[in-house]
C-alpha positions as CSV (number, residue, x, y, z in Angstrom):
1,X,329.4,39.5,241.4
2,X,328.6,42.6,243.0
3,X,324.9,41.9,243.7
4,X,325.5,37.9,244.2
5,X,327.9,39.0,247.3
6,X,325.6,41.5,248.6
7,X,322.7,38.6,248.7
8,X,324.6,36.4,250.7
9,X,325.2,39.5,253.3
10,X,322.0,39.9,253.3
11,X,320.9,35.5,253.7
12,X,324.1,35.9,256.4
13,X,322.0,38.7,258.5
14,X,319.1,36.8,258.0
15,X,320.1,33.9,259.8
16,X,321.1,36.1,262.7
17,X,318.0,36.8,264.8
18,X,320.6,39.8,266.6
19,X,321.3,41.2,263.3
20,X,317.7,43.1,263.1
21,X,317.7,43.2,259.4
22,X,314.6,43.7,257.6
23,X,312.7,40.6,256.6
24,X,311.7,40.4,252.9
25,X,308.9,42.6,252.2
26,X,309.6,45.0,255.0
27,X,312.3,48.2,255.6
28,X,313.1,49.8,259.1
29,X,311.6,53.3,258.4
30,X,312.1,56.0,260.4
31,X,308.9,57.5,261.6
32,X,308.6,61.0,263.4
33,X,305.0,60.9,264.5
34,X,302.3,58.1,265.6
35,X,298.9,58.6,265.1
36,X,297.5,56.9,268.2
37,X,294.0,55.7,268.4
38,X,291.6,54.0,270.5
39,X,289.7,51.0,270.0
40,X,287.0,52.3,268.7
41,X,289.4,54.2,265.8
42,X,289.0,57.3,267.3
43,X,292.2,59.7,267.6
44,X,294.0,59.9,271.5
45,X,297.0,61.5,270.3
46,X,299.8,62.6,267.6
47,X,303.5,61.0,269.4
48,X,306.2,62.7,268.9
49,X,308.8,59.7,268.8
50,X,311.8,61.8,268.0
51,X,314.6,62.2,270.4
52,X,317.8,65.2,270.9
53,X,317.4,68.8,270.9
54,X,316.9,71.0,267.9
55,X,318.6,70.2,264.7
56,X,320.1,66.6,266.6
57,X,316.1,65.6,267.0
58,X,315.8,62.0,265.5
59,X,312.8,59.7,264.9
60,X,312.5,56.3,265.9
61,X,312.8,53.8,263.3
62,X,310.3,51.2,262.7
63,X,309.8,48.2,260.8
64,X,307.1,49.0,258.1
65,X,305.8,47.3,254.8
66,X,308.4,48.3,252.1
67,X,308.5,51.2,250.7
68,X,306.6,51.3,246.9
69,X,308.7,52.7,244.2
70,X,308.0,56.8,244.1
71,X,307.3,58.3,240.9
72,X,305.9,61.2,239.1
73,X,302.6,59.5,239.6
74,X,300.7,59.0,242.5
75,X,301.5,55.8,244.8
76,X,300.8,54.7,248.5
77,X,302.9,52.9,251.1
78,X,301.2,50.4,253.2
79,X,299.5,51.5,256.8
80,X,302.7,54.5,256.5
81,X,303.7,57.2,255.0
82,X,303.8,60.6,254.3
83,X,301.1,63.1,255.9
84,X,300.3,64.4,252.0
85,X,299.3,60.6,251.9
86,X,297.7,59.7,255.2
87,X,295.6,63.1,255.5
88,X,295.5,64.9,252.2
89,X,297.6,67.5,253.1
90,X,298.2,69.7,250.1
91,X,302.3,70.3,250.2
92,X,302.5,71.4,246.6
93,X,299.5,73.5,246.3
94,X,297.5,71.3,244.2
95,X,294.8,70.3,246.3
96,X,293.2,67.8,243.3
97,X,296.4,65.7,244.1
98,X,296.5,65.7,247.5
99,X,292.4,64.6,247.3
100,X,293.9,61.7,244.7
101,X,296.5,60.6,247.3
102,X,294.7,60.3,250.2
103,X,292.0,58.4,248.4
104,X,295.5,55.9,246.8
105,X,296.2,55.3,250.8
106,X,292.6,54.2,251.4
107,X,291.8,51.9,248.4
108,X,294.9,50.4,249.2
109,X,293.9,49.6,252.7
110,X,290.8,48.5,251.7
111,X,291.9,45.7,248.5
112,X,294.9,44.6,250.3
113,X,294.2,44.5,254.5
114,X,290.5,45.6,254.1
115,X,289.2,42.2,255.6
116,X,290.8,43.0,258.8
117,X,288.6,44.5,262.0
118,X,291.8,46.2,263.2
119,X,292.7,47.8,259.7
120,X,288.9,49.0,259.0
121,X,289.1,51.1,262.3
122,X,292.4,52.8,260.5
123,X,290.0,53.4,257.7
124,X,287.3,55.0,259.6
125,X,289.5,57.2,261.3
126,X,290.7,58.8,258.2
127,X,287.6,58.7,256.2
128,X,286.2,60.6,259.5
129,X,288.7,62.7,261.1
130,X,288.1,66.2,260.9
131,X,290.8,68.9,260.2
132,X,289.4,70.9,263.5
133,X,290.2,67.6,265.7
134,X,293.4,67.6,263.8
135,X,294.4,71.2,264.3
136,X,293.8,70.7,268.2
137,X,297.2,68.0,268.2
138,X,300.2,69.8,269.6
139,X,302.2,69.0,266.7
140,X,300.5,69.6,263.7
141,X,301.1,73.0,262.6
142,X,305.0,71.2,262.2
143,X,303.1,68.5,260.5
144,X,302.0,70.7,257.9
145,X,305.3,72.5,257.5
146,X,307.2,69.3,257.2
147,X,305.3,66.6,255.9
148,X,307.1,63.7,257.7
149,X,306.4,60.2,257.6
150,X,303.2,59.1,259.9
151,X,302.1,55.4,260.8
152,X,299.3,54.1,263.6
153,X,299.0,52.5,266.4
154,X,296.0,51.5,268.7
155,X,296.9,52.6,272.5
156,X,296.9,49.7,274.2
157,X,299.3,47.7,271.7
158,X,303.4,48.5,272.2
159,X,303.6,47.9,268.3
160,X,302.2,49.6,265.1
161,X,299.3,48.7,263.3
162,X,301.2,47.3,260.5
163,X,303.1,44.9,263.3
164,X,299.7,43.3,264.4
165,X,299.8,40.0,264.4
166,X,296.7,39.3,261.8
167,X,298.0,42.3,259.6
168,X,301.3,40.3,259.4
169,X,299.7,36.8,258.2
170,X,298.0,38.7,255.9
171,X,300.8,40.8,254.3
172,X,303.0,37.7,254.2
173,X,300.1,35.9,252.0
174,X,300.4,38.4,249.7
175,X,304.0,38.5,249.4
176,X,304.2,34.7,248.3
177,X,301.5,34.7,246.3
178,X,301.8,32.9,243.2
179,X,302.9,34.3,239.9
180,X,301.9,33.7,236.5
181,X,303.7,31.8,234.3
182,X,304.7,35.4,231.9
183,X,305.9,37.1,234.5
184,X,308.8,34.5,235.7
185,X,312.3,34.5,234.1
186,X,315.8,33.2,235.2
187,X,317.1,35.6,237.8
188,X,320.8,36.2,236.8
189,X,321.9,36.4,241.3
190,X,320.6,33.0,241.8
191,X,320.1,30.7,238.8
192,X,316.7,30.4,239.5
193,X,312.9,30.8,237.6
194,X,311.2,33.9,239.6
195,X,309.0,36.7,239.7
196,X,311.8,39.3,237.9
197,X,311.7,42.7,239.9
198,X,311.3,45.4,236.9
199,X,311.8,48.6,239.3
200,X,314.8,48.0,242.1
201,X,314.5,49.8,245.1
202,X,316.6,53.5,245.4
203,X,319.6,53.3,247.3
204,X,319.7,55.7,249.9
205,X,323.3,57.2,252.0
206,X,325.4,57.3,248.3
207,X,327.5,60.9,250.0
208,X,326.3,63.6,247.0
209,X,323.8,61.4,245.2
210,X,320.2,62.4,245.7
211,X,318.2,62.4,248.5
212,X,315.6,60.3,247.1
213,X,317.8,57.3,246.5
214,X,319.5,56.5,243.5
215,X,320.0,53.0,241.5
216,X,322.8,50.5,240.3
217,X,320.4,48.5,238.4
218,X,318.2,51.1,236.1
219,X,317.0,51.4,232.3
220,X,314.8,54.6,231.7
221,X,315.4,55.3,227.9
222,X,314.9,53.0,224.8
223,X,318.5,53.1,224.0
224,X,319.0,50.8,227.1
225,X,317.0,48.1,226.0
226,X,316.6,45.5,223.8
227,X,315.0,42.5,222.7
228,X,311.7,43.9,223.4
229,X,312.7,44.3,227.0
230,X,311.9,47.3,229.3
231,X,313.2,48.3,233.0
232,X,314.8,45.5,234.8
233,X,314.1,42.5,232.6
234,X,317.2,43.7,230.6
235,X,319.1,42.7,233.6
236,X,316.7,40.2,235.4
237,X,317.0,40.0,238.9
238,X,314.0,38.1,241.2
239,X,311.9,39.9,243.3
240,X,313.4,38.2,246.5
241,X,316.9,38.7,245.4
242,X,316.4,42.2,244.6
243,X,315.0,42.7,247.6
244,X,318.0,41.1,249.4
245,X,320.9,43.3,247.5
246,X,318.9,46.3,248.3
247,X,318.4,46.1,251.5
248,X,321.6,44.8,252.4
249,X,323.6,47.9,250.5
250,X,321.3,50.0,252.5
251,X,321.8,49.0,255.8
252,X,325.7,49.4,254.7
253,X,325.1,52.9,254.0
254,X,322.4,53.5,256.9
255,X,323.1,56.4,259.6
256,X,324.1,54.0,262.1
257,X,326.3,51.5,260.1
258,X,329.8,51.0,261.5
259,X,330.5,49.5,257.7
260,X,330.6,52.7,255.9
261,X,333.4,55.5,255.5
262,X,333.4,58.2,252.9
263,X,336.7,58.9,251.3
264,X,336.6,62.0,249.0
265,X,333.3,61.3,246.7
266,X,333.6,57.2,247.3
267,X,330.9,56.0,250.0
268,X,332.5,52.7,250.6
269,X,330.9,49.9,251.9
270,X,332.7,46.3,253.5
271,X,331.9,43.0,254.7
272,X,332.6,39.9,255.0
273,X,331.0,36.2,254.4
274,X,331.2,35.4,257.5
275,X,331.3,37.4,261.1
276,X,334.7,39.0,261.5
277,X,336.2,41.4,263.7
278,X,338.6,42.9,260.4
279,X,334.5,43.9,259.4
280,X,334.3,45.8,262.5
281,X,337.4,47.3,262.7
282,X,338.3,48.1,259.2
283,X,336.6,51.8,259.0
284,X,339.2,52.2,261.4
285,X,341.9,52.1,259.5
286,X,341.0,54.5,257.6
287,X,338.8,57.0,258.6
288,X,339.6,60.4,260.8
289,X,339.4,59.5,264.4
290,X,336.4,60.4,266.4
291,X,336.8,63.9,268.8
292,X,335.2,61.8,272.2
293,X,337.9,58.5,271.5
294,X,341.2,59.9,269.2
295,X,343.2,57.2,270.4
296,X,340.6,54.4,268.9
297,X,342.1,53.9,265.7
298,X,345.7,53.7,266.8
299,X,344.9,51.1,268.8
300,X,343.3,49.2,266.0
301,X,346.3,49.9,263.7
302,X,348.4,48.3,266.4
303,X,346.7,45.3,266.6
304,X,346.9,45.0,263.0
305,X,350.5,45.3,262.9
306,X,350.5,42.9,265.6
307,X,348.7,40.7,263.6
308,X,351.4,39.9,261.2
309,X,352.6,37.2,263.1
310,X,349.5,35.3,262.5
311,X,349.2,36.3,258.8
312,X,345.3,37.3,259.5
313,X,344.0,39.7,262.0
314,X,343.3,39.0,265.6
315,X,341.3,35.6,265.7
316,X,339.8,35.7,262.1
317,X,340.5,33.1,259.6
318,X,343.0,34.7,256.9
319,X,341.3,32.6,254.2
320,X,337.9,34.3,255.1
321,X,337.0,36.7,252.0
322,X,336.7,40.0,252.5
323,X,334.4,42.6,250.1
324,X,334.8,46.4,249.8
325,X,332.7,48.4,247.8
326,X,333.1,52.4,246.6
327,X,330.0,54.0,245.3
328,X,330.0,56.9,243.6
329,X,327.0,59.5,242.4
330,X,326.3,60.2,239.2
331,X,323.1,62.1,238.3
332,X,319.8,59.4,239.2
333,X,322.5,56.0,239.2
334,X,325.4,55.2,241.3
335,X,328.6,54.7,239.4
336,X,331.2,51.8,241.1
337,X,334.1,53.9,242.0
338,X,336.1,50.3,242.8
339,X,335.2,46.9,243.7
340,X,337.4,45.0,245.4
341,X,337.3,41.2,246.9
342,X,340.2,39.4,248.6
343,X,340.9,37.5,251.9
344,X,341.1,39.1,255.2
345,X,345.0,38.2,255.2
346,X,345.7,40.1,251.8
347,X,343.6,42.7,252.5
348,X,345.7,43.3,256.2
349,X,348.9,43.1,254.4
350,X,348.4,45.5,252.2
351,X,347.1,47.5,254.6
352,X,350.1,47.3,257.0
353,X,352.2,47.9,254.0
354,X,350.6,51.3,253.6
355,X,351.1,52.4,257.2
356,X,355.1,51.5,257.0
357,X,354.8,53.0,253.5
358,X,353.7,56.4,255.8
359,X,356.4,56.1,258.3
360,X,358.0,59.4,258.8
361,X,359.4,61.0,261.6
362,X,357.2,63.6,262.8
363,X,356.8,66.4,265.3
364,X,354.9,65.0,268.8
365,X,351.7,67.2,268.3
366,X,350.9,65.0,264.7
367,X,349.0,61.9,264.7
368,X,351.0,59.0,264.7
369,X,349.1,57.3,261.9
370,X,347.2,59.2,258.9
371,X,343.9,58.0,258.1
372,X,343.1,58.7,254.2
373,X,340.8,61.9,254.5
374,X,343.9,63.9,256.2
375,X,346.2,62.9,253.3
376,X,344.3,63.8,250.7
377,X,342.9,66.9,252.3
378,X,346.6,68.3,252.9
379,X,346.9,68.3,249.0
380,X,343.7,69.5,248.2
381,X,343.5,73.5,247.5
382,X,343.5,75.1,250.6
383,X,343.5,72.5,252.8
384,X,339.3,71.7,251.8
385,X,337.8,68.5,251.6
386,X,335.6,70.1,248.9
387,X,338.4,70.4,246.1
388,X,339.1,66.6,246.4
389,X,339.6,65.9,242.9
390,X,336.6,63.5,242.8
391,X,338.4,60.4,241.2
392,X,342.3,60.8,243.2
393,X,340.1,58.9,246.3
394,X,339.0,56.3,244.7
395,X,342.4,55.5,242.7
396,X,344.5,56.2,245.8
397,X,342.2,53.6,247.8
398,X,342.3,50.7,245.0
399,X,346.3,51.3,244.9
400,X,346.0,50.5,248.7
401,X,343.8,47.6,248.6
402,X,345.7,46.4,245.4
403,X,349.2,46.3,246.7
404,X,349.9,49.0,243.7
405,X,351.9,52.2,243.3
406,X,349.9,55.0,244.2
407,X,348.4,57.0,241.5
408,X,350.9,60.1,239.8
409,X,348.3,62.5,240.5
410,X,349.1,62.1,244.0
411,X,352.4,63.2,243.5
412,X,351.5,65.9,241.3
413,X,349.1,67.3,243.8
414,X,351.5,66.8,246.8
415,X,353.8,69.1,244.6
416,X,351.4,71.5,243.6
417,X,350.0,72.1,247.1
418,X,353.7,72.8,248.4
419,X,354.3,74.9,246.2
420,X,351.2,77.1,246.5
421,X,351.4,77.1,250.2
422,X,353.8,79.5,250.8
423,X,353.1,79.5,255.2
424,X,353.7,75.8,255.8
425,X,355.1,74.2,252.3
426,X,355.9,70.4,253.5
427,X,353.8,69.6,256.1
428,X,354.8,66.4,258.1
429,X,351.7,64.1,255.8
430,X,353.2,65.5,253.1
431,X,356.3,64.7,253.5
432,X,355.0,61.2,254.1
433,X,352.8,61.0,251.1
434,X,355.7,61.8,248.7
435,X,358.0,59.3,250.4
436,X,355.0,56.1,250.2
437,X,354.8,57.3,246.8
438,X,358.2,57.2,245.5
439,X,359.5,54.2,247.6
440,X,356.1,52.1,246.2
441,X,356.7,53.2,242.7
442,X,360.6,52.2,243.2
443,X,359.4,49.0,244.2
444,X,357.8,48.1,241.4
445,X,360.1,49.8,238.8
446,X,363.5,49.0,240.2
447,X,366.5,51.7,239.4
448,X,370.0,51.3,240.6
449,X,371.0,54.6,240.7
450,X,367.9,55.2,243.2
451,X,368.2,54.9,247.0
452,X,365.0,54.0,248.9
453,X,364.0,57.1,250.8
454,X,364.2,56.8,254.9
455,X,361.7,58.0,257.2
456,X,364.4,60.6,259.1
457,X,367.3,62.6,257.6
458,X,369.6,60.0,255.1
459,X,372.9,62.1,255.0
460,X,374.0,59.3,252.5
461,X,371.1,59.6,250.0
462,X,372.4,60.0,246.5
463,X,369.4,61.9,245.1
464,X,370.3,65.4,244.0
465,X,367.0,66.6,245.1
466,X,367.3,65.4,248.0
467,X,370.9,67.1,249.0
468,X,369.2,70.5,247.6
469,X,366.2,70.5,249.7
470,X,368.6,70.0,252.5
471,X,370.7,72.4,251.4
472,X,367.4,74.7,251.1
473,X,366.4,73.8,254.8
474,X,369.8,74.6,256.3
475,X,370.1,78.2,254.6
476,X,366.6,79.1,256.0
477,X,367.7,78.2,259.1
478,X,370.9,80.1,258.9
479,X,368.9,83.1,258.2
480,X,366.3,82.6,260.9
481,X,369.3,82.4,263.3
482,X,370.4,85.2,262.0
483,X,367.3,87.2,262.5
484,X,365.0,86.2,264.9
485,X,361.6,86.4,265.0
486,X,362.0,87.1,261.2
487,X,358.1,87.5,259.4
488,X,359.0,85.6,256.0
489,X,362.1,83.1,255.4
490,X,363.7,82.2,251.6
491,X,360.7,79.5,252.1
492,X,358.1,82.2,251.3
493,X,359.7,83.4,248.3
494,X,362.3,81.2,246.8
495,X,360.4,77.6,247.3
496,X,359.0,77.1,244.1
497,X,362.0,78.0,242.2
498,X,364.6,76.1,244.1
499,X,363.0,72.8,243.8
500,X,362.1,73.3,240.0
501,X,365.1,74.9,238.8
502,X,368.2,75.6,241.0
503,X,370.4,77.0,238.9
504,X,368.5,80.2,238.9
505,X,368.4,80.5,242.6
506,X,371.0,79.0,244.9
507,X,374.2,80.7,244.0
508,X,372.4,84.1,245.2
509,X,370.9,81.8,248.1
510,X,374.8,81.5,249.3
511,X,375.8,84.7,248.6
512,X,373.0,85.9,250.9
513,X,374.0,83.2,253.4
514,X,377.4,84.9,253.9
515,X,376.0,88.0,255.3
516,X,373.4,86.3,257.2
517,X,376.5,84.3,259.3
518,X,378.3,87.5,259.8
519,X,375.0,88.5,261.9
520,X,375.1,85.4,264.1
521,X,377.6,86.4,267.5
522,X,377.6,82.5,268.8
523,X,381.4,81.6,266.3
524,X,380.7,78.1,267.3
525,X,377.4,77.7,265.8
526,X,378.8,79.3,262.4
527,X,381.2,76.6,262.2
528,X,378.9,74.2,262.6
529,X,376.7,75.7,259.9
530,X,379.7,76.0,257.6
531,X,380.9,72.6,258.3
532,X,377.3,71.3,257.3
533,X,376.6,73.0,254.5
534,X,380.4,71.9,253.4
535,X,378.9,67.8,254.3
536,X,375.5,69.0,251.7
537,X,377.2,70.2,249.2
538,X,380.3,67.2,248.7
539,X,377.3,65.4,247.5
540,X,377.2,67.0,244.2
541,X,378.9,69.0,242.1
542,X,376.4,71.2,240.5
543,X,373.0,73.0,240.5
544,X,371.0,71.5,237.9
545,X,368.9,73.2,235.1
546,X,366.0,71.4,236.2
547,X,364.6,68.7,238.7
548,X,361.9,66.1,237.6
549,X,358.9,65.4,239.3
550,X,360.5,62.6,241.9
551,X,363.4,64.5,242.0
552,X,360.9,67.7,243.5
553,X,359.7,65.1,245.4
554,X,362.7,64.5,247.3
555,X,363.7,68.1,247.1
556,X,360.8,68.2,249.2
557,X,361.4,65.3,251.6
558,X,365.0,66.5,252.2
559,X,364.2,69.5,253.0
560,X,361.8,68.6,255.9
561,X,364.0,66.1,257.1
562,X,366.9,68.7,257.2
563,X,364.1,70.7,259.0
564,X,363.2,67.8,261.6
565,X,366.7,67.3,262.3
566,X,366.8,70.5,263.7
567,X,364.1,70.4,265.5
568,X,365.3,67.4,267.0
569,X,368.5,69.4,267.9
570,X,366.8,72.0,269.8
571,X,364.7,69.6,271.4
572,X,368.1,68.1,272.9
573,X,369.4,71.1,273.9
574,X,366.3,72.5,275.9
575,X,365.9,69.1,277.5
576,X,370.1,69.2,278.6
577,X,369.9,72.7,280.4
């Protein structure tokens, strides 16, 4: 399913001459430097087609023959590739290989374009050019440090060699040339007899897989096979098709693709079968916004919210499916983090449903929606996108995309990141994240003794928890009033114990509350205090032993809405004077 949808991405680009997709047979390579020569195949210059300053420098892309498959052994690309290739440059000090690659780059030349006038000059030059003619190019000294990807061009001609027009007859004879009868089999994307592609091109832009490219479809060891079967005709999948899935999950992942986000270890990947502005804008959704345009994304949520009197989004069809893909690494393969396939509509409701899940009132300084990398940073240890536990991204995203709870671990590491950070404890995402969580989960597994948890302060919420984290929040600020500019508050030291077991804390918490009033001079405010921590405390009638995990959970939420409610206070009262 996976690879069939990925082919028809790839027919649907096809069909678009402004999609500038790579034909079959053919990759957009980026290529730093162009030997230029002259008609008689003799060198003018090295071009430097890279653009920025220092590390930001960037080489043109170009459309080249497809990349062969790169082993341990020694294969050439077609009128490109590297300089070890196209000069013999010795990268790996063994100089017998470097010989036995430039000499692969030739004979290929010569068997497959060698008929040519045009492609014979390419072969001159390299069977003639001297490494004192070489040395004399301004940029070959980085040449030999780097050994980037080289192609040619004659100087008169805007395009490469491999873009002339009678090289491109000719590669596109050998392309379709026929196949024998063996070699066909019954491709399993499109139902139909074919040349089967043993080797599938590496996918490149999987976030922590290897440079090189890894692969989806791949069987290296006997243990893989059967039937007598090696490499891809365990899973056979046509030369033209492979080519299509490739390519297509590659220009997903590509530098430049507006179709990719990364959320924790998942580089996920979304279209749609047919042009869509949800395709455009869904990265938006989700993704941090961008330093030069913050406001971007909030804009797009809005529009999606504003969408939901349509039932689609904007002026797409709501039946229109809708794919999203999350790759992970893992060693030389890509493992499939989630698939998911729906219609534009259900993919926008859910996704609206996860924003109101979010709701919570905030200071003004926070954003006013999260995007997924910010909520799972804030529970990660110390705040690092680094100690992402690998698989929490993945599940969170499918429980979005699904219309599910969200995952337990979420909860679990929302309460283990409060309680380890002992400056800033519920942070406003936090706060948010436990409240989605528990309000999805109540959804699903109805309890009439729970109330649905409100995105301000809910004087009238049953929860215990809840009432203690209050209860917590108004005692700190009691004794921030009655010291100010205090270093450390009971939130530094008493956190973790009142929201796991009260008992053992909150009757000294009061006790030390009594001498803390006795310090504040304004009588009014410590009836007010008094009177509100008399409204907190008619809620229940003892500390428990213990609080469960959604009952920390509210602990937690009722203590920063205690918290925002003050600040809300203070607010008012700067804004009256």
């Amino acid at each position: 399913m996976i690879l069939q949808a990925l082919k028809e991405y790839y027919d649907r680009k096809a069909a678009d001459p402004e999609s500038n997709i790579a034909p079959y047979g053919w990759e957009w390579k980026e290529i730093p430097f162009i030997v230029v020569l002259d008609h008689e195949g003799n060198l003018v210059q090295i071009e430097d087609t890279r653009e920025g300053e220092g590390k930001k420098k960037r080489a043109k892309a170009f459309l080249v023959p497809q990349a062969v498959k790169k082993t341990s052994g020694i294969a050439a690309n077609l009128l490109w590739d590297t300089a070890g290739y196209v000069f013999g440059i010795d990268t790996n000090d063994n100089k017998e290989r470097a010989a036995n690659q430039q000499k692969a780059f030739i004979e290929r030349l010569e068997q497959e374009l060698g008929e040519l006038e045009i492609v014979c000059k390419v072969i001159n030059f390299l069977k003639n050019i001297t490494n004192e003619r070489l040395e004399k190019e301004e940029h070959w000294q980085e040449i030999l440090a780097t050994n980037p990807n080289l192609s040619f061009r004659f100087v008169t001609d805007p395009f490469l060699v491999c873009r002339h027009p009678d090289v491109l007859i000719k590669i596109d004879s050998l392309l379709n040339n026929g196949v024998e009868e063996e070699k066909l089999g019954t491709c399993l994307i499109t139902g139909e007899k074919a040349k089967i592609q043993t080797l599938h091109t590496a996918i490149k832009g999987v976030y922590g897989a290897q440079t090189s490219g890894a692969n989806i479809v791949s069987f290296n060891l006997d243990a893989f096979c059967s039937f007598g079967k090696k490499q891809g005709l365990n899973a056979p999948v046509s030369t033209k098709a492979e080519f299509a899935y490739t390519t297509a999950l590659n220009t997903l992942l590509g530098k430049d693709s507006k179709q990719r986000i990364t959320i924790g270890d998942a580089s996920t990947v979304f279209w749609s079968e047919k042009p869509s502005e949800f395709e455009t804008d869904f990265s938006f959704f989700f993704k941090e916004p961008e330093k030069d345009d913050p406001d971007a994304g909030t804009q797009k949520v809005k529009e999606l919210f504003a969408s939901i009197k349509t039932g689609a989004y904007k002026e797409d069809k709501g039946d229109t499916r809708f794919y999203i893909l999350g790759l992970a690494p893992n060693a030389a393969r890509i493992a499939i983090r989630f698939w998911q396939v729906g219609t534009i509509s259900e993919f926008a409701s859910r996704i609206r449903q996860y924003f109101n899940d979010f709701t919570i009132i905030k200071p003004p300084n926070e954003p006013e929606y999260y995007s997924i990398w910010r909520i799972l940073v804030n529970i990660a240890t110390q705040d690092k996108s680094e100690n992402i536990p690998p698989n929490l991204a993945g599940d969170f995203m499918r429980s979005i995309l699904e219309g599910t709870p969200y995952p337990a671990t979420l909860l679990l590491a929302a309460l283990r990141r409060i309680r380890s950070d002992t400056q800033n404890r519920v942070k406003p995402v936090r706060a948010a994240l436990i409240k989605a969580y528990l309000n999805r989960y109540y959804q699903f597994y109805p309890d009439i003794n729970q109330k649905e948890v409100a995105k301000e302060l809910d004087v009238t919420q049953p929860s215990v928890g809840y009432q203690l984290g209050r209860l917590f929040a108004t005692l700190e600020k009691i004794q921030e009033e009655a010291n100010p500019g205090i270093n450390a508050t009971i939130r530094e030291r008493f956190y973790g114990a009142a929201c796991t077991t009260p008992v053992t804390v909150f009757a000294n918490l009061l006790r030390l509350k009594n001498h803390h009033l006795t310090k504040i001079e304004n009588r009014g405010r410590v009836v007010k205090f008094e009177q509100l921590l008399g409204e907190i405390m008619s809620n229940f009638t003892d500390f428990p032993s213990n609080l469960d995990l959604h009952e920390q959970g509210r602990f937690a939420v009722g203590y920063y809405h205690q918290r925002q409610a003050f600040l809300l206070q203070k607010m008012a009262q700067v804004k009256n004077k």
